[in-house]
N, C-alpha and C positions, 0 to 999 in steps of 0.2 A: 350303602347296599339297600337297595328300594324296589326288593321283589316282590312282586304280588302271585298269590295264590289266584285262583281264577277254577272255582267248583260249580260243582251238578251242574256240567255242562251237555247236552243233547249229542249225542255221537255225531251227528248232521253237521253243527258247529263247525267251520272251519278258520284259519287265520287271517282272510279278507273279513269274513264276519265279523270276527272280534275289532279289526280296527276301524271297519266299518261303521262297530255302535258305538267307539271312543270318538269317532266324528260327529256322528250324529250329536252327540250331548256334549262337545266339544272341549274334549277333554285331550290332557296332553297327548303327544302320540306316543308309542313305549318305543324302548330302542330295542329290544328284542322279545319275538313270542316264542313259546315253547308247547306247542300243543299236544299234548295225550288224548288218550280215550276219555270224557268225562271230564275232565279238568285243563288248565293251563296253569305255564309260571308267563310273569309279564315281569322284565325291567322297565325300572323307571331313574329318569336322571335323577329328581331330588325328591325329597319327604314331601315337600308339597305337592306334587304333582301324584303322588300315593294316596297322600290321603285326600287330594278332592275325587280321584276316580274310585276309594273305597266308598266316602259318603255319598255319592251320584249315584253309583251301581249297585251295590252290596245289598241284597235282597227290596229292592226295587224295580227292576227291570228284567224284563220274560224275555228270551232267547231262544229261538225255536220252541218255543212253549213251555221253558223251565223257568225259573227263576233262579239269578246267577248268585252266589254269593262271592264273595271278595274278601282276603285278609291279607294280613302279611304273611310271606314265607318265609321261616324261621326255622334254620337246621336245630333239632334237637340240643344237640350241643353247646348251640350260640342262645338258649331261650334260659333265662339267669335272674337277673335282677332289674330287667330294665321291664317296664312296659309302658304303654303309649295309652292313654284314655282321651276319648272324644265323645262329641255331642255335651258338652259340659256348657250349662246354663249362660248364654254372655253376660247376664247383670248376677251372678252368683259372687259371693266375698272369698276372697281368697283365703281367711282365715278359717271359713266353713268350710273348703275342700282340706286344707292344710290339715281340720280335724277328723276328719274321713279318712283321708290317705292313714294320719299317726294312729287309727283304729286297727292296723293289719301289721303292723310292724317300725321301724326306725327309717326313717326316711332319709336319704342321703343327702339325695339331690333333685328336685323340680323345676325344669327346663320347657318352657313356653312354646310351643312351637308357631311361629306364625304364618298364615292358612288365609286362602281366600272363602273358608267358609264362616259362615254366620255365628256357629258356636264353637266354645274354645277348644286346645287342643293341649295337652301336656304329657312327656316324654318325665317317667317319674322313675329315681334308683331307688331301691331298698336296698338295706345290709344284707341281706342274706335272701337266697332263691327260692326259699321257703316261704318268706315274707312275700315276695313277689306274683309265688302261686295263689296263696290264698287271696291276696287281691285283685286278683282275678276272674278268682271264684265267686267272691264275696261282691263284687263293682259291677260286674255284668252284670247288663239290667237295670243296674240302680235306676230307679226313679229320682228326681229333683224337681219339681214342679213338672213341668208337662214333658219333659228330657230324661231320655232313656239312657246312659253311660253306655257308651264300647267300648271296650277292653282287648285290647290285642299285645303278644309278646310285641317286643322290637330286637334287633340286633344287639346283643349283647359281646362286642369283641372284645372285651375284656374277664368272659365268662371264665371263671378259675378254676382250678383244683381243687379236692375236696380240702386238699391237704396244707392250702396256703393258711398263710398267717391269716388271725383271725381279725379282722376290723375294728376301728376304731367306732364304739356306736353313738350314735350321734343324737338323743332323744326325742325323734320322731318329728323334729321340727324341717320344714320345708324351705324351698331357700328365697322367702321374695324380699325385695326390695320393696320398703315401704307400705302404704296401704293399699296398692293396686287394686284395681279389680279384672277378673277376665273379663274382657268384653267382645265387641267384633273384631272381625280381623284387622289388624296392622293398629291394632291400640296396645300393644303390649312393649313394642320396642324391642331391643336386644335378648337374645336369649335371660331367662331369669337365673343366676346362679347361685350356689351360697357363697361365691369366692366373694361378692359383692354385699352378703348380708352385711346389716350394721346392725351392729348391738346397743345397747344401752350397758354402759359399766357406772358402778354409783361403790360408794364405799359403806360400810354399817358397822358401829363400833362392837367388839368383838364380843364382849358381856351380852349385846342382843343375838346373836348367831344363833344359837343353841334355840331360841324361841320361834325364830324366821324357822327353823328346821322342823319343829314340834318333835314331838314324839314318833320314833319308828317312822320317821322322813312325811308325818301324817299331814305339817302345816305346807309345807314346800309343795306337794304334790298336789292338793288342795289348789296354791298359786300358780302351778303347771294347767292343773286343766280346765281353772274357771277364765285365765287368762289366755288360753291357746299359747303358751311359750313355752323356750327352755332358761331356768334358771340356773345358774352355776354359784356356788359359794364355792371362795375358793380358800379353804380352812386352812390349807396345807402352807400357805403359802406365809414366809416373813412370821416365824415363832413366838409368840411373845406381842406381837403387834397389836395398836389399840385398836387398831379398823380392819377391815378384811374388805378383797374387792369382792362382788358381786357381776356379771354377768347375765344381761338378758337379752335371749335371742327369741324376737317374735315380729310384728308390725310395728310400728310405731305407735299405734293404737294399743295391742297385745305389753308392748314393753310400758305404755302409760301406766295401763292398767298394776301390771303385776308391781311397777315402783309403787303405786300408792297402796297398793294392799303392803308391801314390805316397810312401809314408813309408818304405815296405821298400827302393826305389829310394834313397830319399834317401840311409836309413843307409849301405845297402852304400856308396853312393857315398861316402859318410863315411869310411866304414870304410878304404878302398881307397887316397883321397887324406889320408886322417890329418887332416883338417878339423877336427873334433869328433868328442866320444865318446857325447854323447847329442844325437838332433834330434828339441826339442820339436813337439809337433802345434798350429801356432796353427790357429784358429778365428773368421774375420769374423762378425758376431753386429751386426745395427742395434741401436741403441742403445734403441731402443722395447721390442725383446723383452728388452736383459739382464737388466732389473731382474725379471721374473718369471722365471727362467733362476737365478737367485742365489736367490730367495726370501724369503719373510719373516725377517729375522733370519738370514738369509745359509743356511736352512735347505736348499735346494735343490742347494746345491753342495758342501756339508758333506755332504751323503749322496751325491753319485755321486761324490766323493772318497774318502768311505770304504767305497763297494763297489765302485770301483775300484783301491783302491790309488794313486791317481796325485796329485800337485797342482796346484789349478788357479789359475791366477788372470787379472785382467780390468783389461785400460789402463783409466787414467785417464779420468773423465772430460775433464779438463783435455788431454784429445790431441784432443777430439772440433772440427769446426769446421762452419761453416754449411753447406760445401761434404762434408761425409766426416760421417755419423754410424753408422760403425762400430767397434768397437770390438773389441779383439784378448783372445782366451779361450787362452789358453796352458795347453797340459797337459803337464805331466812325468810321465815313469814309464818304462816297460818298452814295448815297443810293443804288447804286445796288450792291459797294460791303458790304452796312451793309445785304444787303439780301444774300446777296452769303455768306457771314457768318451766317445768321440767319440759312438756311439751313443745313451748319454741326453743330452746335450747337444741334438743334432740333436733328438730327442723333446721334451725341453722346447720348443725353438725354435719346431717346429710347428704345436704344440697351442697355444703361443701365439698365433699367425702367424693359425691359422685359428680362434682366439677374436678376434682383432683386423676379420678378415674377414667374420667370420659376423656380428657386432656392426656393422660399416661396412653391410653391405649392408643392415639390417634399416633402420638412421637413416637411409640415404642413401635410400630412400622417405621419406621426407618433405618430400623439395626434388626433385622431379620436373628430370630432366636436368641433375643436379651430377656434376661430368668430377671427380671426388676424384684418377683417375691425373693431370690437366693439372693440378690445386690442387696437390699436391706436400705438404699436411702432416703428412698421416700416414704412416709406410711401410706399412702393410696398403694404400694407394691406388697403393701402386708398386709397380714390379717390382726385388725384392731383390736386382737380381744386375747383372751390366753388358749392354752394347749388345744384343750377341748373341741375350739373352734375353728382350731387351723385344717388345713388339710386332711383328707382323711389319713390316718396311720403318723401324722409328725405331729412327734410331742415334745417339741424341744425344750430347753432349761427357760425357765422364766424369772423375771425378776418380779419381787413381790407385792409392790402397787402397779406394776402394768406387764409390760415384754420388754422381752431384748430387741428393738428394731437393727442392729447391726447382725444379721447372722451370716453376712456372706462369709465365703472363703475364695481361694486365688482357682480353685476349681471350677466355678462357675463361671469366672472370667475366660476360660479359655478357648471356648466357646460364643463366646460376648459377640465376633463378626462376621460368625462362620467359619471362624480359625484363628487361630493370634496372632494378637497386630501383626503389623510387619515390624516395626519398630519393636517390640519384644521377640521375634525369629533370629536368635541369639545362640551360639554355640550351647550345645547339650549340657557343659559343666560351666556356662559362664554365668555371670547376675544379668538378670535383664535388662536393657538399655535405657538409664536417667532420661526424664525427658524434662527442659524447663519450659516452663506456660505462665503467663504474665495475664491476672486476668486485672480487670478492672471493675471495682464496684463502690456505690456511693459512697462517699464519704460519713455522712449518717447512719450509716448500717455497718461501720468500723466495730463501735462499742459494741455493737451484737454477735457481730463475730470472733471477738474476743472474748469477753463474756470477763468474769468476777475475778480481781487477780489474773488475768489471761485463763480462765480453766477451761473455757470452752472451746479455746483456739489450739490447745497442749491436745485435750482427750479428743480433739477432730483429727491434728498430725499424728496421735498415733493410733486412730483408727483407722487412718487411709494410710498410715507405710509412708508419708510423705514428708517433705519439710515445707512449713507455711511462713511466710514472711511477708507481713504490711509496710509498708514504705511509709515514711514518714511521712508527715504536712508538707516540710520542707523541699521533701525528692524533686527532682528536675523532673521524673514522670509521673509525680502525683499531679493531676489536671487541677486547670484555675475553672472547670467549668463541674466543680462539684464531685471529681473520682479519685478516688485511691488504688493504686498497685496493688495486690499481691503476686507475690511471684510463689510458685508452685514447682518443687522439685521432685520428680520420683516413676516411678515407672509408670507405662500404662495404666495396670489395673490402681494404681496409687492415685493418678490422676484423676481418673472416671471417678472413685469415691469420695475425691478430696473437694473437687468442682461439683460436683451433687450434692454434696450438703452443703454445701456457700449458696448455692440456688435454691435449695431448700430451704435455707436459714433465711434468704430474703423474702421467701414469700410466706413464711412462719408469720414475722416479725413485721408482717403488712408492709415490706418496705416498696410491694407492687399492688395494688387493689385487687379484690378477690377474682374480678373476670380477666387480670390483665397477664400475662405470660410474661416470666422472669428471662429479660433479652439483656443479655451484657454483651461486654465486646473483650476477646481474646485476640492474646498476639503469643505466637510461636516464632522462634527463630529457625533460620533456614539456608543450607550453605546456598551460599551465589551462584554458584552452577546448578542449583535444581530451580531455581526463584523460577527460569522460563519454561523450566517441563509443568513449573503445578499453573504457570499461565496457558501453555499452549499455544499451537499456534493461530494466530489470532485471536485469542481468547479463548479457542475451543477448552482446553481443559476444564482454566476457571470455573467458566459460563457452565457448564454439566457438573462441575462438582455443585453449584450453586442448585442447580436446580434438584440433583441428587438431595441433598441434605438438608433442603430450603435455608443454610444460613448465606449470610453476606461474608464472601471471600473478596480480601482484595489485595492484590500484591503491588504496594506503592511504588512509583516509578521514580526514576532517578534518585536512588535512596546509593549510599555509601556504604561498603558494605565494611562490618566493625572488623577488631583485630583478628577476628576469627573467619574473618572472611563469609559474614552469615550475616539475611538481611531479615527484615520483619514481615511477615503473613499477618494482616488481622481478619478475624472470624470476630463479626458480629451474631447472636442469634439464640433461640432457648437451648436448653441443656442436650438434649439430645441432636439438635442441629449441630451444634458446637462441636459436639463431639463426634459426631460423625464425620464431620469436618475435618478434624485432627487426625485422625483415626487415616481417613482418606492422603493428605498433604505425608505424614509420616511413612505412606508405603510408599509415597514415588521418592522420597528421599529417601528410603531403605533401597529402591530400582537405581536411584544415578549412585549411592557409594558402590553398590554392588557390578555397575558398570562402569564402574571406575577402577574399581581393585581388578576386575578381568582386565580392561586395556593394559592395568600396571603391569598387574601380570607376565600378560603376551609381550608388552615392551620387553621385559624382563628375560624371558624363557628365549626370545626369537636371534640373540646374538648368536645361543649355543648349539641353538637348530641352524644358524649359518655357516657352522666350523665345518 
């Protein structure tokens, strides 16, 4: 909705006028006017095309001899917690507005908008509608070096009741990624969210908490506003425990900052009580990102070691469990070079974080409304940090040195394609239909899949509902050219979780390089009367399933079909090809049994209809 107001306009004015001067200064055309006495409403297709004909027109340009002003149109109703601020400096730091905006109230969310105009443009939420008026009050105007701020409501469709539950508040921190800065247009890239904020999580032994805190919250608050962040201690969490995690949401700059002031508390407090003589700097790090964090042949951490001075090292996998996959980055040194390593640490982390993101979002088109935060199996699908930071209003159970990454349930799956498998569309009181799936993955990345005593391969079958089975060295289908079987038993939603974290696990455990996309190759079995519908004819099916899901389908020819009269489909291809893949092959086999129990049927019924 991209209405524009259109004021003190000349009675004269009429609707050729008006699009007359949006020619003139050639600006988009609107798709509808709506002309009155003195004023108009103008639509407009999109934001951008509002706000270059606000900035071009809006008390610059005479109209019959007025001067026109221009804003958005905003039903009372829908004017809430959303507003839209422009003319914002392009070389201004994002952490200086971030402390502007957290001056009026808690800021939810800060969403970039990108604009063919020169200076920046940002769509900002507040908690509450109160907060939202006074910065409006308070922003119009603002001076910034030679830039005046405008302030305009925007569309608020989610405007509430008085009477809704109250918000989750979020401490006024805004949501950017990294150190950005606003600049001209089209340097901003994707909208900025907090679903993408990264934090910095670090641990502090629990005997220092009380100090990091000061008195009457005096030291913390202190390291909230000289550092522009949100800090979280999170006391509650794991009783009795020697470390507490900490949380900080700001820049990357903002979270340097506020770690070294938290570490310089630490020491002094060290120092004072005769504790210790050195406090290392730990570092929570999900286990998805360390392996690209460490690097090839551990190259990654051997160089911020040795231009930092400091050494590092990384728990165990063997600490890690279904419940905690994080994992602790311990640096020793001096304290400016533990921070000069905190630094690239944190840069690795990211760059990771938002290859893992950038990669999710591109696959996650291809299964139209897959909830990857509700699935739980990758961390790029979650939020890295605890309660506080998740979504607004979900606070779910947390474990006490990180989160629960498994939170799905078979409820979010049901939805997973648009509607349930075909292959799970199963009589109302029956179980939903087994499926088995034979994946293949190296041989090298066996142990890891396993994990210590088998524990990681038990608590992976019973968080997918599945049963997991590796084939020996020996099996006649474990491959001479370096792969191993698993075969994979259990329903859809069993499957999708079971093969997501085997994909996951290899790119954990570096078993693909950090730019390289985890492509394995799946075989499903198939009765012999459907093998030519998922071909088609001439190839038509295949060839569109192929390009539908980008993975490699191929139904091999002259193959035998086993005792069961079923031949093998292989899908090569990453995890969500894969499975869309499957996903696709298992409804037209759910189409020939089901056109096949009709023929029986009619065979069956058409003796009695001949008496």
């Amino acid at each position: 909705m991209n209405k524009l107001y259109v004021g003190n306009l000349s009675p004269s004015v009429t609707v050729e006028d008006l699009k007359e001067l949006f020619g003139e200064k050639k600006l988009p055309v609107a798709d509808q006017v709506l002309l009155k006495s003195g004023y108009a409403f103008v639509d407009f297709p999109d934001q951008n095309s509002a706000i270059k004909v606000i900035e071009t027109l809006s008390g610059n340009v005479e109209l019959h001899g007025k001067v026109i002003e221009i804003d958005y149109s905003v039903p009372r109703k829908l004017r809430s917690r959303k507003i839209q601020i422009r003319n914002i400096p392009p070389d201004l730091q994002w952490e200086v507005l971030d402390g502007l905006l957290a001056q009026y109230g808690t800021v939810e969310n800060v969403e970039q908008v990108n604009t063919d105009t020169e200076t920046a443009v940002v769509n900002v939420t507040y908690a509450t509608k109160e907060e939202a008026k006074e910065a409006i009050e308070k922003l119009t105007g603002h001076q910034f070096e030679d830039y005046s701020f405008k302030v305009s409501y925007i569309v608020d469709m989610d405007a509430a009741p008085p009477d809704q539950a109250p918000r989750t508040r979020r401490g006024g921190r805004s949501s950017r990624e990294g150190g950005s800065q606003p600049g001209p247009s089209g340097d901003y890239g994707s909208p900025r969210t907090r679903q993408h904020d990264f934090p910095l999580r670090m641990l502090a032994p629990s005997q220092f908490v009380g100090a990091i805190i000061g008195k009457e919250g005096f030291t913390i608050k202190e390291i909230t506003n000289r550092t522009l962040s949100k800090v979280d201690i999170h006391r509650k969490e794991n009783a009795g425990a020697a470390e507490k995690p900490i949380t900080i949401h700001s820049t990357p700059e903002g979270c340097s900052a506020a770690c070294r002031m938290i570490l310089d508390i630490m020491q002094k407090e060290a120092n004072e009580t005769k504790t210790t003589e050195d406090i290392p700097l730990k570092i929570l790090a999900h286990n998805s990102l360390v392996g690209r964090l460490i690097g090839k042949e551990g190259r990654n951490l051997k160089k911020i070691e040795e231009d930092t001075g400091t050494k590092i090292t990384i728990s165990s996998l063997h600490d890690l469990t279904i419940h905690n996959l994080e994992r602790i980055v311990t640096v020793k040194g001096t304290l400016d070079d533990c921070c000069k390593a905190q630094v690239e640490i944190l840069k690795k982390l990211i760059e990771a974080s938002e290859n893992d993101i950038a990669a999710m979002n591109q696959q996650a088109n291809l299964i139209p409304g897959l909830n990857l935060n509700a699935l739980g199996i990758f961390s790029s699908g979650l939020p890295m940090f605890p309660p506080a930071a998740g979504h607004r209003g979900a606070v779910p159970h947390m474990a006490p040195a990180g989160y629960n990454p498994f939170l799905s349930h078979s409820s979010h799956l049901s939805g997973l394609y648009g509607g349930p498998p075909a292959s799970a569309m199963t009589h109302q009181h029956s179980t939903p239909e087994q499926e088995v799936v034979y994946l293949f993955i190296p041989t090298q990345a066996v142990g890891a899949l396993i994990g210590k005593k088998g524990q990681h391969i038990k608590q992976l079958a019973h968080f997918a509902g599945a049963s997991i089975k590796i084939a020996p060295a020996e099996h006649p289908d474990s491959r001479m050219d370096g792969e191993r079987m698993v075969t994979i038993t259990g329903n859809a939603e069993a499957q999708f979780k079971a093969q997501g974290r085997i994909f996951g696990k290899l790119k954990e455990e570096n078993f693909f390089s950090a730019k390289e996309e985890v492509k394995l190759e799946t075989h499903i079995k198939v009765p012999s009367t459907a093998a030519g519908r998922v071909i088609g004819k001439g190839g038509k099916t295949v060839n569109e399933l192929q390009n539908l899901t980008s993975a490699e389908v191929i139904v091999p020819r002259d193959q035998t079909p086993d005792e069961n009269d079923e031949v093998f489909v292989k899908i090569s291809g990453h995890f969500f090809a894969s499975q869309t893949a499957q996903r696709k092959i298992r409804e037209i086999i759910q189409q020939v049994k089901q056109q096949e129990q009709k023929h029986q049927q009619g065979t069956a019924v058409s003796p009695h209809h001949a008496k």
